[in-house]
C-alpha positions in Angstrom: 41.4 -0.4 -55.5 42.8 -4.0 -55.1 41.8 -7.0 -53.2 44.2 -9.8 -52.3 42.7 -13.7 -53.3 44.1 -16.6 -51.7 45.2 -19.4 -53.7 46.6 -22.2 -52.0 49.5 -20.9 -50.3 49.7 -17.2 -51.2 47.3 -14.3 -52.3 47.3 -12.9 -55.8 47.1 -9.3 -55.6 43.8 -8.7 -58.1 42.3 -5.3 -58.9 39.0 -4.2 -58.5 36.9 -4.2 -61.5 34.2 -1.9 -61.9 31.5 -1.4 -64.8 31.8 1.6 -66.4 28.9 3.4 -68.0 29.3 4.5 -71.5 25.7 5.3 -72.5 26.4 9.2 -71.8 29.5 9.9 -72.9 28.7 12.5 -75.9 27.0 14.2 -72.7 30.4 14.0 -71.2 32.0 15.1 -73.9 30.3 18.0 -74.4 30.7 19.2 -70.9 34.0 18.6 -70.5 34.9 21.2 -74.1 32.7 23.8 -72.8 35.1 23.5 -69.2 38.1 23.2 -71.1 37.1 26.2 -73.1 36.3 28.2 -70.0 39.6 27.5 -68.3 41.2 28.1 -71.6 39.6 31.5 -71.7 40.7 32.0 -68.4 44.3 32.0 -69.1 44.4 33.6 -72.3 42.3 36.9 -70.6 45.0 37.2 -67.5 47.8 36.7 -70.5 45.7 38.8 -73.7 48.7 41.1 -74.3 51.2 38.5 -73.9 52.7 37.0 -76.9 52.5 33.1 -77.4 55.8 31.4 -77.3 55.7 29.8 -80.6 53.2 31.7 -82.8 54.3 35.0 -82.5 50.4 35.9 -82.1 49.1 37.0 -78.4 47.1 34.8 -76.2 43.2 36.6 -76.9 44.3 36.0 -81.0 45.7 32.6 -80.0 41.9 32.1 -78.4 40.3 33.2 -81.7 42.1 31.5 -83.6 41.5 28.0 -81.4 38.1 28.5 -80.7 36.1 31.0 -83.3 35.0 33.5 -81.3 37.2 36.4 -80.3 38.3 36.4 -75.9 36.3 39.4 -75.6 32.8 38.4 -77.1 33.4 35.3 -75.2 33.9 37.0 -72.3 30.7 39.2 -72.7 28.7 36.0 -73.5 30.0 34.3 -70.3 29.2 38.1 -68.3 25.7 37.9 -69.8 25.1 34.0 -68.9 26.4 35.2 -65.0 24.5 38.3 -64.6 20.7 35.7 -66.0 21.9 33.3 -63.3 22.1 35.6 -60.3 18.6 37.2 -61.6 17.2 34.0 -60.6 
């Protein structure tokens, strides 16, 4: 967002400065792997038999391989987290 300033005879086109709040970033952080690890798992389980295009592995070893745990314990952990939610 900018604001314009007037000084003297025309206005300076300034931007909008805002404080940014760094104190939880780790919290952040953390959250932000555990999404990028879900959408990650997403597109390797639609593409599991598919082969990479530059490791010559397929996508659920690619996953393994990235993350330490194989697609389909993943995926079994993720079903088990679900199915505790909707008992709720």
């Amino acid at each position: 967002m900018f604001y314009a300033r007037q000084n003297k005879t025309n206005f300076i086109i300034m931007p909008d400065w805002k404080m940014v709040d760094f104190s939880n970033w780790e919290e952040k952080y953390n959250r932000d792997q555990v999404d990028r690890r879900l959408h990650f798992a997403r597109f390797c389980w639609v593409h599991r038999n598919d082969m990479t295009p530059t490791k010559g592995v397929t996508w659920g070893e690619r996953f393994e391989e990235m993350e330490g745990i194989s697609l389909n314990d993943y995926a079994r952990e993720r079903m088990k987290e679900r199915n505790q939610k909707g008992k709720k």
